[in-house]
N, C-alpha and C positions, 0 to 999 in steps of 0.2 A: 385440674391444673395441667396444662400442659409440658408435656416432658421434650427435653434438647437433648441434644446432643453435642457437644463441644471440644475443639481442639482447645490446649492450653499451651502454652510454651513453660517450659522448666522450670524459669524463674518465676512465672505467673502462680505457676501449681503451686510452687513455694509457700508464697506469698500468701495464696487462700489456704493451705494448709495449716501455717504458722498460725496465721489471725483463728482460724477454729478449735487446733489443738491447746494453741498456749497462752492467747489473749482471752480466750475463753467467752465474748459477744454472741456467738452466733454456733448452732450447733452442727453444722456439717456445711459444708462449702455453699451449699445450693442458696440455703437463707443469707448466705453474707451476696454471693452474687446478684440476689434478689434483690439483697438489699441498697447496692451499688447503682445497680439498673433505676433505682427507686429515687436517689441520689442525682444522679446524671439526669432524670427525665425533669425532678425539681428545680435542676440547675438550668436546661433548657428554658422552662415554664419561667424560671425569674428574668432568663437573657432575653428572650423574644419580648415579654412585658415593659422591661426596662428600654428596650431599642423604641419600642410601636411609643413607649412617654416621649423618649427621648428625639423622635421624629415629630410628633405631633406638637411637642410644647405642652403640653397639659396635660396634668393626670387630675382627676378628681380625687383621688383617692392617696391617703398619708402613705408616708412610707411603714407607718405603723400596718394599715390596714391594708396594706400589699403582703406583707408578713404572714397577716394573720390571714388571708384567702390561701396563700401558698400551703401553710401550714397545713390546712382541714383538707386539700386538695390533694395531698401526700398519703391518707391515711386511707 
């Protein structure tokens, strides 16, 4: 796994601080960042998908079965 290195801003550190100590999800800051990163890329992956539909006029595929490819694509 590759290691960073990272500025945070105050209120950022906060933020991933609070979510590990006290919401209790994720066990040290690293895996919630991951897991954000993980978040944003599936959110790209659904934006780009939905635009290339939404240019071309056609999808072949349900909104069900766009779902379900994002989903197995995420893990």
């Amino acid at each position: 796994m590759a290691r960073q290195s990272i500025s945070l801003t105050e209120k950022n550190d906060l933020w991933l601080r609070n979510h590990v100590e006290n919401i209790g999800d994720y066990a040290n800051k690293s895996e919630l960042v991951n897991d954000l990163i993980r978040r944003a890329r599936r959110a790209e992956a659904i934006n780009s998908k939905l635009a290339k539909s939404e240019q071309s006029g056609f999808s072949a595929q349900s909104a069900d079965q766009m779902l379900a490819e994002f989903k197995s694509n995420t893990k």
